[in-house]
PAPA-728326 format. One record per residue: x, y, z of N, C-alpha, C, O in turn; residue in one letter. Coordinates in steps of 0.1 Angstrom, whole numbers, plus 5000, padded with zeros to 4 digits. Example, Ala and Ser with C-alpha at 12.3 -4.5 7.8 and 13.67 -1.06 7.14 Angstrom:
// residues 2
PT   npx   npy   npz  capx  capy  capz   cpx   cpy   cpz   opx   opy   opz  resn
PT  5132  4943  5078  5123  4955  5078  5132  4967  5078  5142  4967  5085     A
PT  5128  4978  5071  5137  4989  5071  5129  5000  5079  5134  5011  5080     S
This chain:
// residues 259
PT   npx   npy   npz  capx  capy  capz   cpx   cpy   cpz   opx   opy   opz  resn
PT  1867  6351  5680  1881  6349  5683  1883  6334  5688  1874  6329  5695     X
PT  1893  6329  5685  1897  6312  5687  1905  6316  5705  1914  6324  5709     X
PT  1894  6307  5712  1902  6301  5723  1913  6294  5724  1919  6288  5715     X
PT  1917  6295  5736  1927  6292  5740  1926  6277  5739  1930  6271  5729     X
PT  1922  6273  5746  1917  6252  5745  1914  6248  5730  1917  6236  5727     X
PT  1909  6255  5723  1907  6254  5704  1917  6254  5702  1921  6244  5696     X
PT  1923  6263  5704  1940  6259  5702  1950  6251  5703  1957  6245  5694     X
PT  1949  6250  5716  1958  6238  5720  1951  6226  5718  1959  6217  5714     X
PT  1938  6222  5718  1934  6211  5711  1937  6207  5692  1938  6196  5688     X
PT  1936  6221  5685  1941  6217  5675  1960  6213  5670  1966  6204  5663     X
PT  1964  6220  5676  1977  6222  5679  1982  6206  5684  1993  6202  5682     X
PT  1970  6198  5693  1971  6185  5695  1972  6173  5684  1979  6165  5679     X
PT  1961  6177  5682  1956  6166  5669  1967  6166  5659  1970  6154  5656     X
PT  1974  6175  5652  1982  6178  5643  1996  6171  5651  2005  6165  5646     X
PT  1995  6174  5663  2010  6167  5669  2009  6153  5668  2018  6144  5667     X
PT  1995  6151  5667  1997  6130  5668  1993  6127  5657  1991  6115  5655     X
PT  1992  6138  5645  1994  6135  5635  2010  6134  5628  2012  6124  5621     X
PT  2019  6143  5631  2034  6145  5628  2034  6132  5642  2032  6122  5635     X
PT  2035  6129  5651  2039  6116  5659  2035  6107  5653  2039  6098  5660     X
PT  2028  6103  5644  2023  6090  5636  2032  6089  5622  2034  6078  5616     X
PT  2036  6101  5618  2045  6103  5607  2059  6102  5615  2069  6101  5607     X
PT  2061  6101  5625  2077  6104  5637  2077  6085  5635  2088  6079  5632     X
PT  2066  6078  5637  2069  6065  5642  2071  6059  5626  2081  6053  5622     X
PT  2061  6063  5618  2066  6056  5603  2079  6061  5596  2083  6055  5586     X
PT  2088  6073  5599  2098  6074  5592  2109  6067  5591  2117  6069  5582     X
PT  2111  6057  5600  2116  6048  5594  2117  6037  5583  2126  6030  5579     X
PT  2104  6037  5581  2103  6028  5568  2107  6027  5558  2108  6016  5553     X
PT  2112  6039  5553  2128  6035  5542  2140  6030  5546  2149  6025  5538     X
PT  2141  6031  5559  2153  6018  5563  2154  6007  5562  2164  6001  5558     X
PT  2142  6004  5568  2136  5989  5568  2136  5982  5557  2142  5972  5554     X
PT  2125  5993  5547  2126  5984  5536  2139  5985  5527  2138  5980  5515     X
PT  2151  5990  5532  2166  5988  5525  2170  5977  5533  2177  5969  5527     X
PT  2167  5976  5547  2170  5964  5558  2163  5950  5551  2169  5939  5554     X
PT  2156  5950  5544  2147  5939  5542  2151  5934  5530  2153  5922  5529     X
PT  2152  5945  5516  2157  5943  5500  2173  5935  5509  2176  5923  5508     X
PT  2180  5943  5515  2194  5936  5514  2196  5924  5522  2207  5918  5521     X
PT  2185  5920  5532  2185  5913  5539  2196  5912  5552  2203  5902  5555     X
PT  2197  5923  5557  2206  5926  5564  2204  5944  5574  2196  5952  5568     X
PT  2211  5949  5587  2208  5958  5591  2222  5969  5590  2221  5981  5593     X
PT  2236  5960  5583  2240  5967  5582  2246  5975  5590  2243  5970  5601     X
PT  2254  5989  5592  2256  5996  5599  2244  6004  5610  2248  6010  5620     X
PT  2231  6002  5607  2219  6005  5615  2222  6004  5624  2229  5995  5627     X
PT  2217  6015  5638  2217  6009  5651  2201  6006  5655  2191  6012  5651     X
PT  2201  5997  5662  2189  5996  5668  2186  6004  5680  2174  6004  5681     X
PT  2193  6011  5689  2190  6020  5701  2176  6031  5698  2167  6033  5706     X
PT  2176  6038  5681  2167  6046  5680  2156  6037  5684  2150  6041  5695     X
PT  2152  6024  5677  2139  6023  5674  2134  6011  5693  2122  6010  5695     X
PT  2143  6006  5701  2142  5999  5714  2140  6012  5723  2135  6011  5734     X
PT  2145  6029  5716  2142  6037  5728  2133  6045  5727  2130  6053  5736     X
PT  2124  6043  5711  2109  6051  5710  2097  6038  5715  2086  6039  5719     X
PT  2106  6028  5712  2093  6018  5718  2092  6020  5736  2083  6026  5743     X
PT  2100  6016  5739  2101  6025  5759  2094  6036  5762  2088  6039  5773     X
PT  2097  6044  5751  2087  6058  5753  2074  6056  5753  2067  6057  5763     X
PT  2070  6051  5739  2057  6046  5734  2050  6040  5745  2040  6046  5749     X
PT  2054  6027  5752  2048  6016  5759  2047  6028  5773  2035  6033  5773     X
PT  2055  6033  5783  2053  6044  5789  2046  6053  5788  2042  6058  5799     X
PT  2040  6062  5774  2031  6068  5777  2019  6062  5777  2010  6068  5783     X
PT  2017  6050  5769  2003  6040  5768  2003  6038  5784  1992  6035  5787     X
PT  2011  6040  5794  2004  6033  5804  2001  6047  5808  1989  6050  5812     X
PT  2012  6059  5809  2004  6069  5813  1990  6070  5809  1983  6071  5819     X
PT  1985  6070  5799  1972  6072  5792  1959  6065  5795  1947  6068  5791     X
PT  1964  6051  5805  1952  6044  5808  1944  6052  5819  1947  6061  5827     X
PT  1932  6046  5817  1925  6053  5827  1923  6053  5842  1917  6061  5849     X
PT  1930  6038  5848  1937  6038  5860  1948  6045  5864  1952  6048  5876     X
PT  1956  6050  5851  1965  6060  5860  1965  6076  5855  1970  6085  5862     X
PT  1958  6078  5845  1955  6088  5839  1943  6094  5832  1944  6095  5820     X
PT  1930  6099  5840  1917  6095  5831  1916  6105  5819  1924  6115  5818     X
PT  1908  6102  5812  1907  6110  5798  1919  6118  5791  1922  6130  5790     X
PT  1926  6104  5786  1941  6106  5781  1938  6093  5772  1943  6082  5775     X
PT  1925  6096  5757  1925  6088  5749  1936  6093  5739  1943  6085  5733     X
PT  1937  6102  5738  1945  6109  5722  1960  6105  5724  1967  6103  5714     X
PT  1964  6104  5741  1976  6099  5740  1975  6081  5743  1985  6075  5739     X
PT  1967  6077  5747  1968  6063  5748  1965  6056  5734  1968  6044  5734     X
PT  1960  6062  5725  1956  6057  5714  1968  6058  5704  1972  6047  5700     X
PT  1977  6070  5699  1988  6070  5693  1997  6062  5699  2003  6054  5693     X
PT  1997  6064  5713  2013  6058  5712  2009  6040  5716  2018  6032  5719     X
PT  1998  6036  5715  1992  6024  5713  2002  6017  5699  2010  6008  5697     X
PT  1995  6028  5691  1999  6030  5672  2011  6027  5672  2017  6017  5666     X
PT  2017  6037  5680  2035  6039  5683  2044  6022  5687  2052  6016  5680     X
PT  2040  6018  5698  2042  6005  5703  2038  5997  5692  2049  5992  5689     X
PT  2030  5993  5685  2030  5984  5676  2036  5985  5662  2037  5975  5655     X
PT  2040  5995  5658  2051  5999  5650  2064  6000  5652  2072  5998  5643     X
PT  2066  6002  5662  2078  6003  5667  2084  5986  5670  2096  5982  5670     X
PT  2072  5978  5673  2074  5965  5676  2078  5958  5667  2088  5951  5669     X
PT  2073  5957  5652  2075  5953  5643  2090  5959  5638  2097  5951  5632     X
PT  2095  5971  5640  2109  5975  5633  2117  5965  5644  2121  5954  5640     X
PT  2118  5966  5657  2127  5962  5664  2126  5942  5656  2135  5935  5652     X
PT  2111  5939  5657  2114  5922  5650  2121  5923  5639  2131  5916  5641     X
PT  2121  5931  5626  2129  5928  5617  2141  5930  5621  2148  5920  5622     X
PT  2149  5944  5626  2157  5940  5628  2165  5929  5634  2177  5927  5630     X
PT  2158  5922  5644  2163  5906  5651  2164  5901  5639  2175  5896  5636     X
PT  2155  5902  5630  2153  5890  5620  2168  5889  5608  2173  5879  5602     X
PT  2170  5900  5607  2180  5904  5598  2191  5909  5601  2198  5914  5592     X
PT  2196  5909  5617  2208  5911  5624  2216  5900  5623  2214  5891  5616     X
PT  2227  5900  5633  2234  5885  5639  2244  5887  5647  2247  5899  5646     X
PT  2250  5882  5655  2262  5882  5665  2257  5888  5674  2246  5887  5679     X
PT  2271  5898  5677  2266  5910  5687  2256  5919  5683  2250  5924  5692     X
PT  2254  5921  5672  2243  5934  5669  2230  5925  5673  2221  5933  5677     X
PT  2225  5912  5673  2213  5908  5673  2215  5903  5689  2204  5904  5693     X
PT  2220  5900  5695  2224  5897  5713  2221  5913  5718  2211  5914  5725     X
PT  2226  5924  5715  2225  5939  5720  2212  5941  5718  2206  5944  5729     X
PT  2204  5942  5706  2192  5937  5702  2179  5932  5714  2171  5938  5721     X
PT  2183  5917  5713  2179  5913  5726  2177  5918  5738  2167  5922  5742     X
PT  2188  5918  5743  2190  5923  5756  2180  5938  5755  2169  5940  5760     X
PT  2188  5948  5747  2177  5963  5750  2161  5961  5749  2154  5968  5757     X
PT  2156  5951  5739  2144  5947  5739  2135  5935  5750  2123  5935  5751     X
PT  2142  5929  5755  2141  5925  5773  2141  5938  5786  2135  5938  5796     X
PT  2150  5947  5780  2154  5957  5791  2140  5961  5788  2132  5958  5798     X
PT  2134  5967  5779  2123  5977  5778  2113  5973  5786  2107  5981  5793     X
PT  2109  5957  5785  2099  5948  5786  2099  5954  5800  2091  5962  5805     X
PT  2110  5948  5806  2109  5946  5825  2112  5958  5828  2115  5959  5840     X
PT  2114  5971  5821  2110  5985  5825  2094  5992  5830  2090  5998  5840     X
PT  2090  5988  5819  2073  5987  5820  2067  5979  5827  2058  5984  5834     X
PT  2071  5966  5829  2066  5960  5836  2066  5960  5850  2056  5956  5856     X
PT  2079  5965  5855  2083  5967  5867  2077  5981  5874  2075  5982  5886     X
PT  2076  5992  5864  2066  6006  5862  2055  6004  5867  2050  6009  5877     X
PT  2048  5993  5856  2033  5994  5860  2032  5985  5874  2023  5990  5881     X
PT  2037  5975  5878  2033  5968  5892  2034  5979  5901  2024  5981  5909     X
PT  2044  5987  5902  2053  5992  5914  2039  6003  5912  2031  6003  5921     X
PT  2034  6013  5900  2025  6022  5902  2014  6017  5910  2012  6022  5921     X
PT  2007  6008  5905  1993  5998  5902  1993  5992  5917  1982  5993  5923     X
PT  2004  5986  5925  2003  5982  5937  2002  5995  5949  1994  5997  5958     X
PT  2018  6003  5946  2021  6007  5959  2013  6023  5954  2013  6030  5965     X
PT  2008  6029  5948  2001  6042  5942  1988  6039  5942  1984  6029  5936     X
PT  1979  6049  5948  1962  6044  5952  1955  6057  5944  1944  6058  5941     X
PT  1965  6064  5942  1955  6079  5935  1957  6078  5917  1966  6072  5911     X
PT  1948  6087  5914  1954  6089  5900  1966  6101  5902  1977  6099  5896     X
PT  1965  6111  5909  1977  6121  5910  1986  6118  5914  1994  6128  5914     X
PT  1992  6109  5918  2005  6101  5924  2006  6089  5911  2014  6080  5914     X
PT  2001  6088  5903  2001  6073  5897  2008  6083  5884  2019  6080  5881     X
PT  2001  6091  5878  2002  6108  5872  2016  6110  5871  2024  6111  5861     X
PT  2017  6111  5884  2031  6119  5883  2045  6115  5884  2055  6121  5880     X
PT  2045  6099  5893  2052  6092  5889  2054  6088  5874  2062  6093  5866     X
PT  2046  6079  5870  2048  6077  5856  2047  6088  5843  2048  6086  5831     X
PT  2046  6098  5848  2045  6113  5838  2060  6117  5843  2065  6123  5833     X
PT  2068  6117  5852  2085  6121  5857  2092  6106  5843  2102  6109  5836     X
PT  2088  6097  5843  2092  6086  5835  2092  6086  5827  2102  6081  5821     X
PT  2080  6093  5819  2077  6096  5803  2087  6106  5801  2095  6103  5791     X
PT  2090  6117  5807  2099  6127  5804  2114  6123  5803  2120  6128  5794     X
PT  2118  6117  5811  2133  6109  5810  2130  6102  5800  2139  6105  5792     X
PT  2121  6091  5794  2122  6083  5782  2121  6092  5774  2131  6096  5768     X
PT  2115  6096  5773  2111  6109  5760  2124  6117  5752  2127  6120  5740     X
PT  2130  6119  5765  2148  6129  5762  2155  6115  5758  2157  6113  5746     X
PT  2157  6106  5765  2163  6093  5755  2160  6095  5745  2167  6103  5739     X
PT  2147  6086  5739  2138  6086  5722  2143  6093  5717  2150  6089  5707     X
PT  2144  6108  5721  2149  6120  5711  2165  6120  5707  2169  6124  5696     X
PT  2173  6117  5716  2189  6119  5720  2191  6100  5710  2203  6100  5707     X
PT  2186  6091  5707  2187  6084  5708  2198  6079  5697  2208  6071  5697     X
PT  2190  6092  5683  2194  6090  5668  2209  6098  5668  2217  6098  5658     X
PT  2211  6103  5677  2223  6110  5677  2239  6103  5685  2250  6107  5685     X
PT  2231  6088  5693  2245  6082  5695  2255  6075  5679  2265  6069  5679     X
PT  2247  6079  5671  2254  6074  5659  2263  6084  5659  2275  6081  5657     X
PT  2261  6094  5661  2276  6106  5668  2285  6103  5675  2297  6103  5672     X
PT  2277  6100  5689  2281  6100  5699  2292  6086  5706  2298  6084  5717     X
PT  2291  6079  5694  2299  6067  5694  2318  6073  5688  2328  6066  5686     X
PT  2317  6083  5687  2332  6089  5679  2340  6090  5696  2352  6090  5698     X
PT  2328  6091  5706  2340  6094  5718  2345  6077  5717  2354  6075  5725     X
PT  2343  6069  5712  2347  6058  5720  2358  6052  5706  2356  6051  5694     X
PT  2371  6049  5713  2383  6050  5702  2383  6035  5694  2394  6031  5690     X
PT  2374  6029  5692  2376  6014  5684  2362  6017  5679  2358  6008  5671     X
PT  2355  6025  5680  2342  6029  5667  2348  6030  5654  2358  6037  5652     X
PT  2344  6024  5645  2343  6026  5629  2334  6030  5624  2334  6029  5611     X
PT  2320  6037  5631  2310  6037  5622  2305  6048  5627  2297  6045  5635     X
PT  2308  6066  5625  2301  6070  5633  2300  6083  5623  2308  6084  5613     X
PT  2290  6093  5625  2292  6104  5621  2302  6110  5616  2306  6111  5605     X
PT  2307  6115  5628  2314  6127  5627  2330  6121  5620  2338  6129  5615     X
PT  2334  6104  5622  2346  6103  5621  2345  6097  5606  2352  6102  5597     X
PT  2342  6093  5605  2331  6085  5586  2331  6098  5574  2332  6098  5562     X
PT  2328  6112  5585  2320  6123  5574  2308  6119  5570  2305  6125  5560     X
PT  2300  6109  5574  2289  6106  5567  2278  6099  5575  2278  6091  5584     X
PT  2265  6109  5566  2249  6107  5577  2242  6092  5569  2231  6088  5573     X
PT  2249  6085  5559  2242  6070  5557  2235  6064  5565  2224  6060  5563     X
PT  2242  6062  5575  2235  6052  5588  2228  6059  5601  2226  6053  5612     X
PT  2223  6073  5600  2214  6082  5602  2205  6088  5596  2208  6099  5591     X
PT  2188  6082  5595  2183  6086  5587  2176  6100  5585  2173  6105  5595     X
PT  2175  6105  5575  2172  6118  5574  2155  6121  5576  2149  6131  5580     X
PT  2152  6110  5573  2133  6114  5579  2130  6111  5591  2121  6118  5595     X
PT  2134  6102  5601  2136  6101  5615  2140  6116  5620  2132  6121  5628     X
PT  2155  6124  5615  2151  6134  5622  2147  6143  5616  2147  6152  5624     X
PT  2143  6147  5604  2127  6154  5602  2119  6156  5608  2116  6167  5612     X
PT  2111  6140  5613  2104  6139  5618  2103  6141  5632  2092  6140  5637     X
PT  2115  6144  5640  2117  6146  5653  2114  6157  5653  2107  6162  5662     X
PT  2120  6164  5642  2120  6177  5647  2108  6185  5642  2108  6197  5646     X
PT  2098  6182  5635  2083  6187  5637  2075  6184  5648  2066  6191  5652     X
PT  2080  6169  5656  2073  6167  5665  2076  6174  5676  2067  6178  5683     X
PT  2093  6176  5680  2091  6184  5686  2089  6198  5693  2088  6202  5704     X
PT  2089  6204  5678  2088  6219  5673  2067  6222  5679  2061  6231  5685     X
PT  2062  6206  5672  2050  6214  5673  2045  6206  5693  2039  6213  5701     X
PT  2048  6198  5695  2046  6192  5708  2054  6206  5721  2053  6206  5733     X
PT  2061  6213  5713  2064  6223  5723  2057  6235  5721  2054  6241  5731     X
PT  2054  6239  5708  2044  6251  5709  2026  6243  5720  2019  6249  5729     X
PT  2026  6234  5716  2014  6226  5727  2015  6228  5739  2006  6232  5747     X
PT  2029  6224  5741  2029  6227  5760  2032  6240  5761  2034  6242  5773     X
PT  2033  6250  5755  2037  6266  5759  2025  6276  5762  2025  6285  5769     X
PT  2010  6267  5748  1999  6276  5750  1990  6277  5764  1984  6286  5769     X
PT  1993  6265  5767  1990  6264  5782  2002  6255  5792  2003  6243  5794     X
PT  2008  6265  5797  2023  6258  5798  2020  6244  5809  2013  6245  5819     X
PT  2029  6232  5804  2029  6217  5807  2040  6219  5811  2043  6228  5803     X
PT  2051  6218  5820  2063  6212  5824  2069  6201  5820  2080  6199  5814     X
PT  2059  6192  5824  2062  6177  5813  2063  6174  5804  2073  6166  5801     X
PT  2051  6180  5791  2060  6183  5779  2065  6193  5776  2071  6194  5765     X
PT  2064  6198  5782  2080  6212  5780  2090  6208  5775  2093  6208  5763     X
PT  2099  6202  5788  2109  6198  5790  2114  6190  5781  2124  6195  5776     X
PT  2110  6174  5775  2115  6169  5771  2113  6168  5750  2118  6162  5741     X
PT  2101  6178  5754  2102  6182  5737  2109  6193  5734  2110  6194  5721     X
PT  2114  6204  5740  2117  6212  5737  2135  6203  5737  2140  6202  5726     X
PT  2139  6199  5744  2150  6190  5745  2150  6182  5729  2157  6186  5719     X
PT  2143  6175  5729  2138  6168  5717  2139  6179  5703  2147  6174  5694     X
PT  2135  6190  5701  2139  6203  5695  2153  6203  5688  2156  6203  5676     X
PT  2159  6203  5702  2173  6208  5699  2184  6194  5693  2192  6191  5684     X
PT  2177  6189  5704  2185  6174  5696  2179  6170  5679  2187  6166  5670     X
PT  2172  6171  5677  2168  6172  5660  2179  6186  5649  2185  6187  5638     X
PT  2174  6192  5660  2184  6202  5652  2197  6202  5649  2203  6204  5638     X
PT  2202  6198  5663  2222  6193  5660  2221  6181  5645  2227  6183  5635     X
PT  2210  6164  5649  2212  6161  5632  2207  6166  5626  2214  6163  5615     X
PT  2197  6175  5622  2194  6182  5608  2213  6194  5604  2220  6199  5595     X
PT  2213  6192  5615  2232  6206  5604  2241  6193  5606  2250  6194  5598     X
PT  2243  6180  5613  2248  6171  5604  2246  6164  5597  2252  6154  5596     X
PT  2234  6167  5589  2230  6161  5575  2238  6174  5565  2247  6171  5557     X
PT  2233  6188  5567  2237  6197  5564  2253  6195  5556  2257  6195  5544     X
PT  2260  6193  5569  2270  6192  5572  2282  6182  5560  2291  6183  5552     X
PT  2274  6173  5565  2279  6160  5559  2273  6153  5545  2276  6142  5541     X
PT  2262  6162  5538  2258  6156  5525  2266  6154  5514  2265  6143  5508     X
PT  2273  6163  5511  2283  6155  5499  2292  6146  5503  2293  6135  5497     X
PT  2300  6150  5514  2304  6140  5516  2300  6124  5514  2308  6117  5507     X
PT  2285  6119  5522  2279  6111  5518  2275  6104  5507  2275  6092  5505     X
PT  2272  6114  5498  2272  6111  5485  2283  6106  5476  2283  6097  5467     X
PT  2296  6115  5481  2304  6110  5474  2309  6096  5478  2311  6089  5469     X
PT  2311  6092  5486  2314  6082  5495  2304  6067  5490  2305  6055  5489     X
PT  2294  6075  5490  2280  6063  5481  2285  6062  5467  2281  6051  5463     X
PT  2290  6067  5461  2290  6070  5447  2308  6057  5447  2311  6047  5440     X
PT  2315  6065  5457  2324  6059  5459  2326  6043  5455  2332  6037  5446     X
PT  2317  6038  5468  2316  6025  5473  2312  6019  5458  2320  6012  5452     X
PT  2297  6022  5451  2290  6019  5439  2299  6015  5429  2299  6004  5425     X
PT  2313  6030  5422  2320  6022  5416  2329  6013  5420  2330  6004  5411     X
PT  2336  6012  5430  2342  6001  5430  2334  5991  5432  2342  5981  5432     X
PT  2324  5987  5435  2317  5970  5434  2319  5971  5418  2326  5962  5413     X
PT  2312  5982  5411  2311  5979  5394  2324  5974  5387  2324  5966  5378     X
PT  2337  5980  5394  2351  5978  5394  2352  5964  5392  2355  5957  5382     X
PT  2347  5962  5404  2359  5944  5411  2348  5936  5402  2351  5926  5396     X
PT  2336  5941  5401  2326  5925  5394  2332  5928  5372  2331  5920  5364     X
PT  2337  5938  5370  2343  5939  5355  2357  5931  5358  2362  5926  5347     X
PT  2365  5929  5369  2376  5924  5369  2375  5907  5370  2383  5899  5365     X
PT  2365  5905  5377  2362  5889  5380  2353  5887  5368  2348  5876  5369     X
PT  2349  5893  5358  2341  5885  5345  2354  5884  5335  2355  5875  5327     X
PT  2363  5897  5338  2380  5894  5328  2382  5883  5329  2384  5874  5320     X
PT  2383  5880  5345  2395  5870  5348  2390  5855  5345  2396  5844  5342     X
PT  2376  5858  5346  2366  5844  5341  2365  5841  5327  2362  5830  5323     X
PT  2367  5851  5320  2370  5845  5306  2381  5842  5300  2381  5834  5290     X
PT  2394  5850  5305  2409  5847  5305  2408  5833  5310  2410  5825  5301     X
PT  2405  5828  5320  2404  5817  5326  2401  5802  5317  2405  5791  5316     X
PT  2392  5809  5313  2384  5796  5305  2388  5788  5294  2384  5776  5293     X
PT  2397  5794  5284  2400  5784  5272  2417  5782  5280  2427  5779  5272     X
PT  2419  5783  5293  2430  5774  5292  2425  5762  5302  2430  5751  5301     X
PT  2416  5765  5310  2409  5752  5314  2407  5741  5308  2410  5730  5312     X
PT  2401  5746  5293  2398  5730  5287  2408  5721  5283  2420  5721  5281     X
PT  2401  5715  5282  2411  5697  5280  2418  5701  5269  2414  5709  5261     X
PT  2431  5694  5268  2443  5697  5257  2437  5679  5245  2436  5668  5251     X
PT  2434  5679  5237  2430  5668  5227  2445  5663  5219  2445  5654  5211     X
């Protein structure tokens, strides 16, 4: 018979396997971010609030504040450096306000962590107080990370939004393997903490759960719409560029010189 620790150790490995697939699903954004050279309606909040998470549990995981916590210091190692690179392109391919907001959230994260680890590292002398502070932190970032993909919703409360879910009818600017991927991770990161119940990750994966689930039924929700609306947009570009090649050859033989 399979123990209990067999269990939840495999039950692990498989989680930082779907958490390694959680941090790359964005890559079909990007590379539409990168082909168009632009971010477009994208928000940046998802990807500045899994890196917060990420860099937080990397410090959870060291072994001054947490010993033998390679499996998490090693992923979300992965996580932080992936995550680093989406937040650069977007700088790189933003502008105005969207690349200043940008900024700022990606400063904010920095002197989060930073300010985390001195205040642990100085005024905290144990590992079980270093533990549990920065493990109360991971849990609050963690419910962020997860809640993060859903201010693309959550922007409909505010009355000068143009870009949002629920008021658009449409999940374009919410990607659909982001929350896929949320939601295996946090489907299987919660059966993890139940086999030998964690509080810590309980809480904010099982959270994480549900928040995946609300966007998976508005993808549901909202797919044709989407589609048609894509389809929409497509012909009329095809539209207006057959009307400016008319008007460019109507144009032409009265241009030329009269002899």
């Amino acid at each position: 018979m399979v123990s209990v620790d067999a269990m939840r150790t495999t039950v692990g490995i498989v989680g930082n396997a779907i958490a390694l697939g959680l941090f790359l699903s964005p890559l079909p954004t990007f590379i539409r971010i990168w082909k168009k050279k632009s971010v477009e309606e994208f928000s940046v909040i998802p990807y500045v609030a899994t890196l917060l998470n990420c860099m937080l549990w990397m410090v959870y995981g060291l072994p001054i504040v947490h010993p033998n916590s390679t499996l998490v210091l090693t992923i979300n190692a992965a996580g932080t450096a992936i995550e680093l690179c989406y937040v650069i392109l977007y700088l790189v391919f933003s502008d105005g306000p969207k690349r200043l907001k940008a900024i700022l959230l990606f400063l904010g994260d920095l002197a989060i962590v930073g300010i985390v680890t001195a205040i642990v590292l100085i005024f905290f002398h144990t590992h079980e107080r270093r533990s549990l502070i920065v493990g109360i932190l991971c849990v609050i970032f963690c419910i962020i990370m997860y809640l993060a993909p859903l201010t693309v919703m959550l922007v409909t409360l505010l009355p000068m939004s143009q870009s949002s879910v629920i008021k658009t009818k449409s999940v374009e600017y919410m990607p659909l393997s982001l929350s896929v991927a949320s939601f295996f991770n946090g489907l299987c990161w919660t059966i993890y903490a139940l086999i030998r119940f964690d509080l810590y990750i309980t809480i904010p994966n099982t959270l994480g759960l549900l928040f995946s689930i609300t966007q998976l039924v508005l993808h549901v929700l909202y797919y044709k719409s989407t589609k048609m609306q894509i389809a929409e947009r497509k012909k009329k570009g095809e539209v207006g560029l057959t009307d400016v090649v008319v008007d460019d050859s109507l144009k032409t033989p009265m241009s030329a010189p009269s002899h």
